[in-house]
N, C-alpha and C positions, 0 to 999 in steps of 0.2 A: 466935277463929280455931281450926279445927280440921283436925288434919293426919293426920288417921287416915282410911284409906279404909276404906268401906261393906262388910258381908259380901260381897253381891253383887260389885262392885269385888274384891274379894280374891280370890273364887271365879271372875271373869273372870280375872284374873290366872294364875292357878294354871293354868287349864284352856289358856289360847294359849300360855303357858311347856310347858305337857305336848306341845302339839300339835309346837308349832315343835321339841322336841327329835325327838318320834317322826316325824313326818312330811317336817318339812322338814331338820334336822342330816343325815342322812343323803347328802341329793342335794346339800348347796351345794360338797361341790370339784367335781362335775362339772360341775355349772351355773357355776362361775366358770370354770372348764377353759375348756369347750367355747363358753361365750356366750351361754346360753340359757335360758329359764324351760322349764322342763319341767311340762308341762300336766297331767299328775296330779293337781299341789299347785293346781288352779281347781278342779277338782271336791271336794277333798278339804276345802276351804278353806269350802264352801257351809255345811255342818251346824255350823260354828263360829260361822259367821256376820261374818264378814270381810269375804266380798264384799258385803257390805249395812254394813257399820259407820260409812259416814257418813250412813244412809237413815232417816228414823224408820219407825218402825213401825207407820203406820197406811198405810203404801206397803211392805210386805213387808221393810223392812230391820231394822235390829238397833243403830242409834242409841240410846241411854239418855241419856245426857250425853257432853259433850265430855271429861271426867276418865277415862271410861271409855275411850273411842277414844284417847287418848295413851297409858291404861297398854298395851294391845293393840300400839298402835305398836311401844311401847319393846319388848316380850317380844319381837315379832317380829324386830326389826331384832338384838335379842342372838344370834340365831341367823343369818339373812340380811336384810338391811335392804334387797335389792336387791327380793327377795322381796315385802318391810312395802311397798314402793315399787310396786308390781303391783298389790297391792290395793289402793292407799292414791287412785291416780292413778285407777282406776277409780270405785271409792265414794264418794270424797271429793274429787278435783279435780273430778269429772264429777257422780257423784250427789248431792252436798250442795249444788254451786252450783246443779245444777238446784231441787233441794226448798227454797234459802231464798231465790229469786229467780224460781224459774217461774210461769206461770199451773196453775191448776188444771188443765187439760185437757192441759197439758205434763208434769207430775207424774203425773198418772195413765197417762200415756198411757207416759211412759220410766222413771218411779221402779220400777215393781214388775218389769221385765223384767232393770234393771242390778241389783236388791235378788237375784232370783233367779240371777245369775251367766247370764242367758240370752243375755247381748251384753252388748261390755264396752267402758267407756269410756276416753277419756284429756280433756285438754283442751289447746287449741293458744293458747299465747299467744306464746312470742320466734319473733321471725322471724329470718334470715339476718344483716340489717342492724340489726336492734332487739333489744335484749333487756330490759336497764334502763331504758329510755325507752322505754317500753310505749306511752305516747299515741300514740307517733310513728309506731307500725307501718304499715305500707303495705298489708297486704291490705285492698281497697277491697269494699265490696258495693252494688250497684246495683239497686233498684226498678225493677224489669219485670212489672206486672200483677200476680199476686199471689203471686210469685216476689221473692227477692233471686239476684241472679248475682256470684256470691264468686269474688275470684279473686286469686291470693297465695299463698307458702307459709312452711310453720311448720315448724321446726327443734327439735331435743335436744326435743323428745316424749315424753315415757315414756309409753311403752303403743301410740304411734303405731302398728309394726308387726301390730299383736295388735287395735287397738281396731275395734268395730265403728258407735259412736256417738262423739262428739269435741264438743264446746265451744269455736266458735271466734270467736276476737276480730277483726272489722273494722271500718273504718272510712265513715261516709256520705261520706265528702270529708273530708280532709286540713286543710282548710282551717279546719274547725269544729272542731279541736282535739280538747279530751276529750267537748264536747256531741253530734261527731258518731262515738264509738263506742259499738257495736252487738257483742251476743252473739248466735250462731245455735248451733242444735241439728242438729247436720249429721252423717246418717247415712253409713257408708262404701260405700252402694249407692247414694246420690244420682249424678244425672250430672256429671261435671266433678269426683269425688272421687278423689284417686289417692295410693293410699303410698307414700312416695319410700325413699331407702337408707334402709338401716339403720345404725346408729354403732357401730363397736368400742370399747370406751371404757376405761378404767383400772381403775374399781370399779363398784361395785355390775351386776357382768358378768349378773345373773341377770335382770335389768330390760330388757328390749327398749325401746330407745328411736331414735327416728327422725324420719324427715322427711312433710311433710301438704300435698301440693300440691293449690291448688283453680285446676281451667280452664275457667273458664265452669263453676263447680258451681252446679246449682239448687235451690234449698233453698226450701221452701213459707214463707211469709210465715207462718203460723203457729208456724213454728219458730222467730220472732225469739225470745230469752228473756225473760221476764216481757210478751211482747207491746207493749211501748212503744220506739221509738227513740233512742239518745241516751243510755241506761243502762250502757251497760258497763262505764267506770269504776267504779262503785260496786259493780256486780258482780263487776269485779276484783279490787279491794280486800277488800270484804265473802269472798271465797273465799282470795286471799295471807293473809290477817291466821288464817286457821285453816290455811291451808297452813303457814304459818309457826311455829305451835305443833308440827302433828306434824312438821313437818322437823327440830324443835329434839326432842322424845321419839325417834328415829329415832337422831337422835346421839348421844345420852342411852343410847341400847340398843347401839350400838357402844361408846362410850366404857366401858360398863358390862363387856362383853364382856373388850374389852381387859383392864381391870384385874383381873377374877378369872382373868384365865390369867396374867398376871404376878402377882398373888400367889403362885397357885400355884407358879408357877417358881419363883421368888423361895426358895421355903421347900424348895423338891428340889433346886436345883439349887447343886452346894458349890464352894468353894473357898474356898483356902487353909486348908483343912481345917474348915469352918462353911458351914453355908446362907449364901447371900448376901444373904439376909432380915437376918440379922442385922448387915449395914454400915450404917451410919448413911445414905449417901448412898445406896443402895438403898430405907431407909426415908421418906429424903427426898422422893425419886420418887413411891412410892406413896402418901404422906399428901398431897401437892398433888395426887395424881391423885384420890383420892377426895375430900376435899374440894371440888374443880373438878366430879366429876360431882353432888354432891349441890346444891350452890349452883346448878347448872344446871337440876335437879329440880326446886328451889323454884320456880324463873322460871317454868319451863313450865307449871307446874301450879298454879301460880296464876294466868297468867292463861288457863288452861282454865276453871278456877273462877270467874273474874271470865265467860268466854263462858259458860257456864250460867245467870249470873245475869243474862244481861241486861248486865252493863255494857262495853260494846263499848268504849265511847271506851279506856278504862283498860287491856281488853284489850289494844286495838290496839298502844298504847305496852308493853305486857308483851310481847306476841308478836314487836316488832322486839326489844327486848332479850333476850328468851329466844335469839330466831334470832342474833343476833348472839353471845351469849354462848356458848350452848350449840354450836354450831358450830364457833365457833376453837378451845370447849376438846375437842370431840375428836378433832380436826386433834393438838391439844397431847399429850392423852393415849396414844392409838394410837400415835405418834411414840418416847415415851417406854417404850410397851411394846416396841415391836419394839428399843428400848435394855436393856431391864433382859433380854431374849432373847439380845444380844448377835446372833454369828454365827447360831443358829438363826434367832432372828426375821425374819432377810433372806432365810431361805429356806423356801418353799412349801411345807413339811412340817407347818408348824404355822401358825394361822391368822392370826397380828400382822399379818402382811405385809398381809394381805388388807384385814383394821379397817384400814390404813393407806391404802388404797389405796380403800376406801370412803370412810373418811373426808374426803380431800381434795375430794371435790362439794360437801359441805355449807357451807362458807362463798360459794359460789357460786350454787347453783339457790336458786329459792323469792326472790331477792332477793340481791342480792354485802350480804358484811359491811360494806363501801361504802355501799349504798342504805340498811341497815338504818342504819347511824351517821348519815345525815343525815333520816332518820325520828324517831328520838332527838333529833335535835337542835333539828327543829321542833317538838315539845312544850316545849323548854326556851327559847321564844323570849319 
C-alpha cells in the first residue's frame, strides 16, 4: 500500500490550491452575497484544465486518473466548493459519463467541445416527484421515426441555468422498470428544450442550479447514450459511484477549510487570559475534527484508487461509504467550527457560517446518507 502522492499529483495540487486562492478567494463573498457564479472564473479555469478534468485526453481534456480529479476537487472546494460544483457538474456529471458510456461518434462529436469549455454541461436526473428512487422517474420518451420525443422535468440541476448540453434520464414505459431507462444527449437548442426557475438555496450560493423542462423536445435518435436502449441504469450508477467519491473530496475540502480557520482562531483568540487553544475541550474539538477529516481522506481516496485500477465492484462499496462518511462528518465539522468561533462564527464576517451552510447539501445530493446506508448494507448481505 502506498500513500504517498506522485510528483505530478503534488505538482496538481499546489498549482489549483494557487489558483483557487488568486483567482477564485477573492470573488466568493460576492458570489455567495449576491447568488451567482461569476463568468470570469469559466474562462479563467480553461488553462488549468478544470473544465476538462473528468475528459481523458485523447478528447481535449485533462483526466490522468481519478486520485488526481479528487485532489483538484478537495483544493477547490477549500476555497468555494460551490465553485468545485460548476466544474465538477460539467466535466464530470456530463463529460465523464458521456466518455465511459458513449459511442464513438458521441465522444467525438461532444467530448472536445465540453473538454474546451465551448458549451457546458450539467446532467438531469431527480425529478419533482423522484429523487432517491431514480427508477421511478416519470420523464417518458417516445420513438417517433428517428427522433425520441422527451418530455418531463428535472429539478435541483446544478448547472441547469448556465448549461448548454445536459444528460437526461427517461424512461421507454414505466412499466419496464429499470430495463426500460434510457440516457439522451440533449442539447439546450433542441426543440421542446426549456430552463425552468432558478433555486435560491442555503449554500453552495456560487452554483447556479435549477430546473430542465422537456415539451415535446426532439432529440435525434443518435443521441441516445452508448446508442442501445434500456442502459441507463448502469449508466446511472456507473456516473453516481464517481459522483460519489468527488462529493465525498468536496466535503473533505470544506471540512478541511473549516478546521484551519478554527485552529487558527483557536490559538488568537484569548481568554481568561490564554489562548483558548490551550483548554482541553477546545482541544477536544479539534483532535476529533481532524481525525474525522483524515479517516474520511482514507475512504475517498482509496476508493479513487481502487476506480483507477479497475476495481469497480470494491469501489462501488468505498464510494457509498466515503459519501456517507465523509458527508455527515463535515456537516459535524463546520458545525463545530462555527462553535469554537463562538458569536463570530454566526456572523458573516468570517467564513464558518458559510462551510456551515455548504456543508449541510452534502449528506443529501449525489444520494441521501439514507440511500448510501442501505447501499452498505446490501454488500453485507
Amino acid at each position: 500500500m502506498n500513500f504517498d502522492l506522485t510528483e505530478e499529483q503534488k505538482m496538481l495540487r499546489e498549482v489549483v490550491r494557487e489558483f483557487s486562492e488568486k483567482e477564485i478567494a477573492p470573488l466568493v463573498e460576492e458570489m455567495d452575497r449576491e447568488e451567482k457564479f461569476i463568468e470570469g472564473l469559466w474562462e479563467k479555469a480553461k488553462p488549468l484544465g478544470a473544465l476538462g478534468m473528468g475528459i481523458p485526453p485523447e478528447y481535449g481534456g485533462s483526466l490522468s486518473d481519478y486520485v488526481s480529479l479528487g485532489l483538484m476537487a478537495e483544493e477547490l472546494a477549500r476555497v468555494d466548493a460551490g465553485v468545485a460544483v460548476v466544474y465538477g457538474a460539467h466535466s464530470l456529471l456530463c463529460g465523464n459519463n458521456i466518455a465511459c458510456n458513449g459511442t464513438e461518434e458521441q465522444k467525438g462529436k461532444y467530448l472536445p467541445i465540453l473538454a474546451r469549455g465551448e458549451k457546458r454541461g450539467c446532467m438531469g436526473l431527480t425529478e419533482p416527484e423522484y429523487g432517491s428512487d431514480a427508477v421511478s422517474l416519470k420523464t417518458r420518451a417516445r420513438k417517433v421515426g428517428d427522433e425520441y420525443i422527451l418530455n418531463g422535468t428535472k429539478t435541483f440541476i446544478s448547472n441547469a441555468p448556465i448549461a448548454d448540453i445536459a444528460l437526461i434520464y427517461a424512461t421507454l414505459d414505466p412499466s419496464l422498470g429499470a430495463k426500460g431507462l434510457c440516457t439522451f444527449i440533449v442539447e439546450r437548442d433542441f426543440p421542446g428544450y426549456h430552463v425552468g426557475r432558478a433555486f435560491s438555496k442555503m449554500g453552495l450560493r456560487s452554483s447556479p442550479t435549477g430546473e430542465i423542462i422537456l415539451e415535446d423536445c426532439h432529440v435525434p435518435e443518435a443521441n441516445l447514450l452508448g446508442g442501445v436502449e434500456g442502459k441507463g441504469v448502469k449508466q446511472m450508477f456507473s456516473g453516481l459511484d464517481v459522483e460519489r467519491l468527488m462529493w465525498s473530496c468536496l466535503a473533505i475540502g470544506i471540512a478541511q477549510a473549516a478546521f484551519d480557520a478554527s485552529v487558527k482562531y483557536a490559538k488568537e483568540r484569548k481568554q481568561f487570559g490564554q489562548p483558548i487553544f490551550d483548554f482541553q475541550m477546545i482541544q477536544d474539538k479539534l483532535v476529533t475534527m481532524a481525525v474525522e477529516i483524515e479517516a474520511s481522506r482514507l475512504l475517498a481516496y482509496k476508493g479513487l484508487t481502487y476506480w483507477d485500477q479497475g476495481n469497480f465492484r470494491e469501489g462501488r462499496m468505498l464510494a457509498a461509504q466515503a459519501k456517507l462518511y465523509a458527508c455527515e462528518m463535515a456537516v459535524r465539522v463546520t458545525g463545530e467550527a462555527v462553535q469554537i468561533h463562538g458569536g463570530y462564527g454566526y456572523m458573516k464576517d468570517l467564513p464558518v457560517e458559510r462551510y456551515m451552510r455548504d456543508a449541510k447539501v452534502f449528506p443529501i445530493g449525489a444520494g441521501t446518507t439514507e440511500i448510501e446506508k442501505l447501499i452498505i448494507a446490501s454488500y453485507l448481505r
